[in-house]
LUMSE-955862 format. One line per 4 residues: for each residue x, y, z of C-alpha. Coordinates in steps of 0.05 Angstrom, whole numbers, plus 5000, padded with zeros to 4 digits. Each point is the difference from the previous one (the first is absolute). Example, Ala and Ser with C-alpha at 12.3 -4.5 7.8 and 13.67 -1.06 7.14 Angstrom:
<rs>
5246/4910/5156  5027/5069/4987
</rs>
This chain:
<rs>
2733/1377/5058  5013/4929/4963  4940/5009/4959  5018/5073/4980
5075/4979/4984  4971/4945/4951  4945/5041/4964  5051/5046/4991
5044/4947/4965  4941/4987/4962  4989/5063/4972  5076/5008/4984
5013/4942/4964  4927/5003/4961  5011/4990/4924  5075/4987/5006
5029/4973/4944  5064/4983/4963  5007/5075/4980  4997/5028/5069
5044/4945/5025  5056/5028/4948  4991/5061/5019  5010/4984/5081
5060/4960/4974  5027/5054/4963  4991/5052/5058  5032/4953/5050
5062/5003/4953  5000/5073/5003  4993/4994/5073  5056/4944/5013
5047/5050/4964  4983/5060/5051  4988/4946/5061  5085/4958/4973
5040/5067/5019  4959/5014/5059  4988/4941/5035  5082/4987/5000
5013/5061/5021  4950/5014/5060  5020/4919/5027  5073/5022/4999
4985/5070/5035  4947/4966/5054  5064/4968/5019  4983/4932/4971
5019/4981/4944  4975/5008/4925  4975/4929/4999  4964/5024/5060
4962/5044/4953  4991/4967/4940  4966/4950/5047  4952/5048/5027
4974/5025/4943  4989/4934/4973  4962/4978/5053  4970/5062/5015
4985/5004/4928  4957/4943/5003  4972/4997/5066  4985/5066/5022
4969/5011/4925  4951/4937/5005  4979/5022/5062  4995/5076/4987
4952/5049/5014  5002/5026/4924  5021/4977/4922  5060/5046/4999
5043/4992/5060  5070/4983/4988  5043/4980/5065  5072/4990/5019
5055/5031/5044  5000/5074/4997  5047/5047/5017  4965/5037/5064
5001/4924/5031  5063/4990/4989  5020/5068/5034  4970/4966/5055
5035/4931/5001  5061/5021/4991  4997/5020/5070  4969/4935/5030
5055/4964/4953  5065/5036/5046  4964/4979/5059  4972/4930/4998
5024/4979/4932  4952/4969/4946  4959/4957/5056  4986/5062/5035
4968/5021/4934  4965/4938/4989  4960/5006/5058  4981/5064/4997
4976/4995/4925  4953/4935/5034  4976/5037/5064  4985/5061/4943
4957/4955/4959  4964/4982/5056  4984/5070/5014  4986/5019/4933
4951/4933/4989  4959/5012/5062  5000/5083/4984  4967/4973/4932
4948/4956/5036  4973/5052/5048  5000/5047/4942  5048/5052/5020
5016/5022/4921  4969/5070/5011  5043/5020/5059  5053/5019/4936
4950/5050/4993  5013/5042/5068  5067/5012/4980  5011/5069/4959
5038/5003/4932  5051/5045/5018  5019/4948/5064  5011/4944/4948
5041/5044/4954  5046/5010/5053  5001/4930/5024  5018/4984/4937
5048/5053/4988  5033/4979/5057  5008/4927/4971  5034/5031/4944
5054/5035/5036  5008/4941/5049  5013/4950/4937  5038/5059/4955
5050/4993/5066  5001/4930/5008  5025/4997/4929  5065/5035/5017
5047/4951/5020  4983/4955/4936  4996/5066/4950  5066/5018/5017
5037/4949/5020  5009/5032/5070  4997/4968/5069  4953/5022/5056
4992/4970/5069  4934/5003/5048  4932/4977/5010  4964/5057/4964
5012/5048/4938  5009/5056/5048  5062/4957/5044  5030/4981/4931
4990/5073/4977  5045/5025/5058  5042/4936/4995  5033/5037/4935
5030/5053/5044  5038/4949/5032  5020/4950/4942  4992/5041/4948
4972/5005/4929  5040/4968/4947  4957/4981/4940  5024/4949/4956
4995/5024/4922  4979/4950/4967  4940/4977/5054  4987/5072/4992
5000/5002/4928  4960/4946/4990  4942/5029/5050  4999/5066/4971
4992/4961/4926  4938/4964/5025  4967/5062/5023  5016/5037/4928
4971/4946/4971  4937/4999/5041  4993/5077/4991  5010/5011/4924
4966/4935/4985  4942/5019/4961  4927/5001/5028  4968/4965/4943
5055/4946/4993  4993/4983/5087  4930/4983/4972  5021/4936/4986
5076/5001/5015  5015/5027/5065  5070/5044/5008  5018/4972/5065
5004/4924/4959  5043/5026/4948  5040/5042/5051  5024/4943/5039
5016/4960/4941  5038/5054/4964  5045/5004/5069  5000/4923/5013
5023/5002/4914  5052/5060/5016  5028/4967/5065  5015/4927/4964
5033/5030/4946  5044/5050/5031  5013/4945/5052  4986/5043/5058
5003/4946/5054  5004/5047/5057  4933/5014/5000  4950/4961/5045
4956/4961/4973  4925/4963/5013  5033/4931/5007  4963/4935/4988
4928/4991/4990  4963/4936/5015  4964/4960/4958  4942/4997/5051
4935/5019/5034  5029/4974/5064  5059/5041/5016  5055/4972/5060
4989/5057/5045  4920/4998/5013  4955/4997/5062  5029/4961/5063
4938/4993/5045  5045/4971/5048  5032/5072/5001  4943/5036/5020
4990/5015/5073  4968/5045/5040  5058/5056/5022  5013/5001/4922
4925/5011/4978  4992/5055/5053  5070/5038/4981  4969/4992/4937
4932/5030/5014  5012/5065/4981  5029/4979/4924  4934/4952/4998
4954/5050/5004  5042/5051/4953  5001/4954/4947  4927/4978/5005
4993/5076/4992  5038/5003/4949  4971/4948/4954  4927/5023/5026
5019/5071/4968  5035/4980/4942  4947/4947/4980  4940/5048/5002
5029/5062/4982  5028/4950/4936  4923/4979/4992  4965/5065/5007
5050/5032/4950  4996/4948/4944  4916/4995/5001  4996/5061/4982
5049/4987/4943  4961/4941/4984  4933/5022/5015  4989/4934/5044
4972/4992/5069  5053/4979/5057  4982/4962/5054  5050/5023/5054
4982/4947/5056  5010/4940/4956  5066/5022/4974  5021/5012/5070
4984/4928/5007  5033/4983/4944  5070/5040/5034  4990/4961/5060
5001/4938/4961  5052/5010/4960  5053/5029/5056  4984/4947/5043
5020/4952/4945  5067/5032/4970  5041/4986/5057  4990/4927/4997
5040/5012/4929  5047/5052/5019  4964/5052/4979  5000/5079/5031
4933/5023/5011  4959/5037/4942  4954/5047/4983  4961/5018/4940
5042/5053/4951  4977/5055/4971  5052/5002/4944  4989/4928/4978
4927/5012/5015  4998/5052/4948  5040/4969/4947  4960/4948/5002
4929/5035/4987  5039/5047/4948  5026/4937/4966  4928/4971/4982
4990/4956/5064  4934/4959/5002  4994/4966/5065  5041/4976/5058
5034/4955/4956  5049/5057/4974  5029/4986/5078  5006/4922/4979
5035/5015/4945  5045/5040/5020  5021/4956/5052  5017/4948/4962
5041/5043/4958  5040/5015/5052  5007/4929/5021  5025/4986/4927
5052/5053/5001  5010/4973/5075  5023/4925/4970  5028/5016/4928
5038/5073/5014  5022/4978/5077  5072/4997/4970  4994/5069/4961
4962/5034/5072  5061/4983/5035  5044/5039/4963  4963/5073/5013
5042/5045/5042  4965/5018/5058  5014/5084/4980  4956/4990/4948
4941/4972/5035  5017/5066/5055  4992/5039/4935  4935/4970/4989
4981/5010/5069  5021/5078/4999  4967/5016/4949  4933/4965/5025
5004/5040/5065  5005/5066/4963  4927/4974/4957  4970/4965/5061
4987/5082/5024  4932/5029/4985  5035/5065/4960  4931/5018/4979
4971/5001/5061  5057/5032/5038  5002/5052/4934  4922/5010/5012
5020/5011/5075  5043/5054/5000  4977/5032/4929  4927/5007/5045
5038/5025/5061  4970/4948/5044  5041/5008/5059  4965/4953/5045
5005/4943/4952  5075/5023/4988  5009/4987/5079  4965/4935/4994
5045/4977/4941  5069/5020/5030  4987/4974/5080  4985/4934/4966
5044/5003/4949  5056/5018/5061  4987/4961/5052  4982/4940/4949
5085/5011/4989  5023/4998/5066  4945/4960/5036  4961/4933/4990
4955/4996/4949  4935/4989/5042  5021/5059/5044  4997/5041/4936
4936/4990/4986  4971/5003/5068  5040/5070/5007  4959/5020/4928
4933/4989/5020  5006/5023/5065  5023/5063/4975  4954/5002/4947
4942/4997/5057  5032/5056/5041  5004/5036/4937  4923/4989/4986
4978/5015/5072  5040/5061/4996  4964/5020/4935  4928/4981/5024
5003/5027/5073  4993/5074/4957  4931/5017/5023  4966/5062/4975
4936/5031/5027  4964/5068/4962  4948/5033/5037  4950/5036/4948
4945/5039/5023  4928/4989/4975  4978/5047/4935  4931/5029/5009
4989/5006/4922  5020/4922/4999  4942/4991/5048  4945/5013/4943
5029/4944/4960  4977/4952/5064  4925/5009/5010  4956/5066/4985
4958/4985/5052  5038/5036/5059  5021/5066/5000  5066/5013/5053
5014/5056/5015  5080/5009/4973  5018/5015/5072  4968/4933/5021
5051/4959/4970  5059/5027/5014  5012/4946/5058  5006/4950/4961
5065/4980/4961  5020/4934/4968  5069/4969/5012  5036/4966/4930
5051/4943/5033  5042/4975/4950  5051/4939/5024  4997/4941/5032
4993/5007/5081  5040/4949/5034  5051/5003/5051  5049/5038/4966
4957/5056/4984  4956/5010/5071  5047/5057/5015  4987/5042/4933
4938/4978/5006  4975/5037/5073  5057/5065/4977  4951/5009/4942
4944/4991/5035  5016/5051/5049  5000/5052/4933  4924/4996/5007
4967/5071/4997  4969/5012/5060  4930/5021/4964  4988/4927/4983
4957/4972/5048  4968/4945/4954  5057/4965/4957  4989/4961/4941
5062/4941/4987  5009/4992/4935  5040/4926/4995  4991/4989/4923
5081/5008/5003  5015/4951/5059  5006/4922/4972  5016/4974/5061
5003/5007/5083  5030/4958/5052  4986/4991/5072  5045/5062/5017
4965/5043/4957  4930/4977/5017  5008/5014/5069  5035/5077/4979
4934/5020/4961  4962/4960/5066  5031/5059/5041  4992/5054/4954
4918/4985/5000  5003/4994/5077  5033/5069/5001  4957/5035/4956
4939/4970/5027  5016/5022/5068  5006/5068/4980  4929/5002/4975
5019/4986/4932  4982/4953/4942  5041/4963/4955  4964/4963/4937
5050/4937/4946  4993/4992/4928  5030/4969/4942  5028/4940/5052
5021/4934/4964  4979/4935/5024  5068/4996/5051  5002/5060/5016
4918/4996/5028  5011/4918/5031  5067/5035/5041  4948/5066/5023
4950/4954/5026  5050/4944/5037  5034/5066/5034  4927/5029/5025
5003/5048/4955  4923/4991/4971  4975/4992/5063  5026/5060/5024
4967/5043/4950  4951/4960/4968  4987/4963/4933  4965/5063/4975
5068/5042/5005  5028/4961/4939  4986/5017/4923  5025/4989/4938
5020/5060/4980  5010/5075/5020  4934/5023/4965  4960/4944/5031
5030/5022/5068  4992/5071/4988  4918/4993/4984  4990/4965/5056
5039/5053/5048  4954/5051/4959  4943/4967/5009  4998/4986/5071
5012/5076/5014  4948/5018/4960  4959/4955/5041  5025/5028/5068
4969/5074/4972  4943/4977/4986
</rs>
C-alpha cells in the first residue's frame, strides 16, 4: 500500500513545472474563496466556533490532501458533519466532540488499512440521496434561530421546533433582512462569475458592509478570531474517560460513517470529472489521519467536499497541491482579515448555510426519480430522508439499506416456471436418424424457470410446480433463467426429483450455471439422478431422450 501511494505520487507530479504550479496556485485561490464562507459558517453551526473551522480546513487542507487517495480531493468541515455535532456539542460540549472526531479517525485509518473502500459500494444511490437530503433539512433547521433572530430551546431541531409553540416566534428584522440578502445574492449571482467569485463570499460581505453602515448593532455577530493554529478550547486527554467514550459510541461510529460516505462518494464523483483513478482505501487512510489529528488543534472532524472538490478540478487544478494552496490562503485571510471575520453577523453565515442545504439535494436525481416513476427508489429516498430528520444519523442509514434489501428480496423471490410441451416438427431439426412416432413424445415437456430460487421463493416455487400436466412423465428443466440457488432451494428441487422419480418418472437439467450445478451436487442432487441427466441445453437434452427411445424399439 506504501509503495502504491508513492508511485502514484510519482506519476502525479511527473513533468511538473513552474506552469502547473501557477495553475494549482491559482485554483487554490478559487477554492479558498468557496472553502472562506464555508468553513466559518459550518464551525459556527457544528456548535464550535468559526475559528473552529477555519482551522479544520487548514489542516485538513494539508494533511488529509498529502496523504490522499487522489490529486483532486479538497477537505474541510462540511455541513452534513456539522448536523451531526451540533448534537454531541449540547451534550458533552466541545471535548465531547474532540474525542469522538479521534476515536473516528481511528476507525476510519484502520477501515483504510484492511481495505474496506468498496463497502461504499453496497449502499444504493437513492439511500444516499436521502441521507443527504436529510442533512439538508436537519442544517436548513438548525439555521433558524440565527436566520431570524428567534430563540429556540432543546436538544434537537425537532424539541426547538415545538419549543416555538411555547416561546414563540418573533423574528428580528434586521437579522432577518440581512439572511434573506445573503441568499438573493447567492441565487441571482451569476454562474459564470461563481467560476471564480463565489456568491456566498460576496453575500456575506455585502451584509457584513450593510450592517456597519446602517449601524445595526443588534445583530449577532461571529466574534473574535484567533490568530492561531492552536485554538484555547482543543483536546483535553485528561477529559477522556471511559463512561464518556461509551455515551459517545453511537456519535463515533455516525461520524466515521459520515466522513467514510462523504469522502468516497466526493472521490468517485470527481474522477469521473477528472478522468483520474481514485484509490478509495488510501484516502480512507488519509481521513483517519487527518481526524485523528484536528482535535489536537481544535479542529471538528472533516471530510472530503464535493463542492470544493469540484471547483477545484473546474478551476484548472493540477495535483494535490491545489489543497496546499488553498490552505494557506485561508490561513492568510485567517491572520490579516481576523479583525474584518469578526465583524460578519452570524444571519448571514445562516444565509449561506440555507442556501447550501437547498443545493446539497440531488434535484436531478430525485427529478429522474419521480419523472421515471420509480416507486421503490422513491420509498428508499423518503424513509431515509425521514428518519435521517428525526433519528440519528447512523440509524438512517442502517434503516436505508435494510430496506433497500427487503425491497430486493421482495423483487427477486418472483419465481416463474413455463411448462412447454415438446414440438414433433422441432424434432427433425435434432437428428434424422430416428423416426418417433408424434404420439411417442408427447410425455415429455420441458420446464422454463426464470428467477432466482432461494428461500423466499420455495413456496411459488412447489405452487408452480404442482401446474405440471399430468402427461409429462419425463421433464426436461430448463435453468438458463436461474443465476443463482441457495441451500433452501437446492433441497426444494432435491424433493421435487425424489417425487417424480418415485412415481416412475424421469426428470433431465440444462442450461445450469456453475452455482447453480456445485449447490445440485452438495444437496445429492446428481447422485440421485445421475451425471448423464444434465445438458446444456434443451435440444441436447431432447436428442438424447429421443435417442434412447429409439433404442428401447429397437
Amino acid at each position: 500500500m506504501i509503495r502504491k501511494y508513492f508511485n502514484s505520487l510519482k506519476t502525479e507530479f511527473s513533468g511538473y513545472n513552474a506552469a502547473r504550479l501557477g495553475a494549482d496556485a491559482l485554483a487554490g485561490l478559487t477554492v479558498c474563496a468557496v472553502a472562506l464562507p464555508l468553513a466559518l459558517a459550518f464551525g459556527v453551526s457544528s456548535g464550535a466556533s468559526a475559528a473552529s473551522g477555519l482551522v479544520t480546513a487548514i489542516i485538513a487542507g494539508i494533511v488529509i490532501a498529502l496523504l490522499g487517495g487522489a490529486s483532486y480531493q479538497i477537505s474541510g468541515p462540511t455541513g452534513a458533519m456539522s448536523a451531526v455535532l451540533i448534537g454531541i456539542v449540547a451534550k458533552y460540549g466541545l471535548n465531547g466532540v474532540f474525542i469522538a472526531c479521534l476515536a473516528a479517525g481511528i476507525i476510519l485509518l484502520i477501515a483504510g488499512i484492511l481495505r474496506l473502500g468498496r463497502l461504499i459500494g453496497f449502499i444504493p444511490m437513492p439511500v444516499i440521496m436521502g441521507f443527504t437530503s436529510g442533512i439538508a433539512i436537519i442544517i436548513a433547521l438548525g439555521q433558524v434561530d440565527n436566520f431570524f433572530g428567534t430563540v429556540s430551546s432543546g436538544s434537537d431541531n425537532i424539541e426547538k421546533l415545538a419549543s416555538y409553540f411555547t416561546l414563540g416566534f418573533h423574528p428580528d428584522f434586521h437579522t432577518m433582512l440581512i439572511g434573506l440578502l445573503v441568499v438573493f445574492i447567492m441565487l441571482l449571482w451569476p454562474k459564470k462569475w461563481g467560476q471564480r467569485i463565489p456568491g456566498s463570499l460576496i453575500g456575506i460581505i455585502v451584509a457584513t458592509a450593510l450592517s456597519i453602515i446602517l449601524k445595526m448593532d443588534d445583530i449577532a455577530l461571529v466574534g473574535d478570531i484567533p490568530r492561531t493554529l492552536m485554538l484555547s478550547d482543543r483536546l483535553s486527554l485528561s477529559g477522556i474517560s471511559l463512561e464518556m467514550i461509551s455515551g459517545l459510541a453511537s456519535p463515533i461510529v455516525t461520524i466515521a460513517a459520515l466522513a467514510m460516505i462523504e469522502s468516497l462518494l466526493c472521490g468517485a464523483s470527481a474522477s469521473r470529472m477528472k478522468n483520474e483513478k481514485f484509490d478509495a482505501d488510501q484516502e480512507l487512510i488519509a481521513q483517519g489521519v487527518g481526524n485523528i489529528l484536528l482535535p489536537f488543534f481544535g479542529g471538528v472532524p472533516a471530510t472530503a467536499a464535493i463542492a470544493r472538490t469540484s471547483v477545484a478540478v473546474k478551476s484548472g487544478q493540477q495535483t494535490r497541491m491545489t489543497s496546499i494552496f488553498h490552505s494557506v490562503f485561508l490561513l492568510m485571510s485567517m491572520f490579516l482579515l481576523g479583525g474584518l471575520m469578526a465583524k460578519l453577523p452570524l444571519s448571514a453565515l445562516a444565509g449561506v448555510l440555507m442556501v447550501t442545504a437547498w443545493r446539497m439535494n440531488d434535484w436531478g436525481g430525485i427529478t429522474y426519480l419521480v419523472k421515471h416513476r420509480f416507486k421503490s427508489g422513491l420509498s428508499q429516498f423518503f424513509i431515509t430522508m425521514i428518519t435521517t430528520v428525526v433519528a440519528d444519523l447512523t440509524v438512517a442509514i442502517m434503516v436505508g439499506i435494510i430496506y433497500s434489501a427487503l425491497l430486493y428480496v421482495a423483487k427477486t423471490s418472483k419465481i416463474h416456471v413455463t411448462f412447454s410441451a415438446i414440438d414433433p416438427d422441432r424434432l427433425k431439426n435434432i437428428d434424422g436418424e430416428y423416426t418417433i412416432e408424434d404420439g411417442d413424445v408427447r410425455g415429455i415437456g420441458v420446464a422454463y424457470v426464470t428467477g432466482p430460487l432461494f428461500f423466499g421463493a420455495t413456496d411459488e416455487f412447489n405452487r408452480l410446480m404442482e401446474e405440471r400436466p399430468d402427461t409429462y412423465d419425463t421433464l426436461i428443466m430448463s435453468l438458463r433463467g436461474m443465476p443463482n440457488i441457495d441451500v433452501s432451494g437446492a433441497e426444494t428441487v432435491l424433493e421435487h426429483c425424489q417425487k417424480m422419480l418415485s412415481e416412475g418418472h424421469s426428470i433431465y437439467f440444462c442450461g445450469m450455471s456453475e452455482n447453480v450445478r456445485s449447490y445440485f451436487n452438495r444437496a445429492g442432487i446428481t447422485e440421485l439422478i445421475g451425471e448423464d441427466h444434465y445438458f446444456w441445453s434443451a435440444d441436447k437434452a431432447i436428442s438424447s431422450i429421443v435417442a434412447q427411445m429409439a433404442g428401447n424399439e429397437d
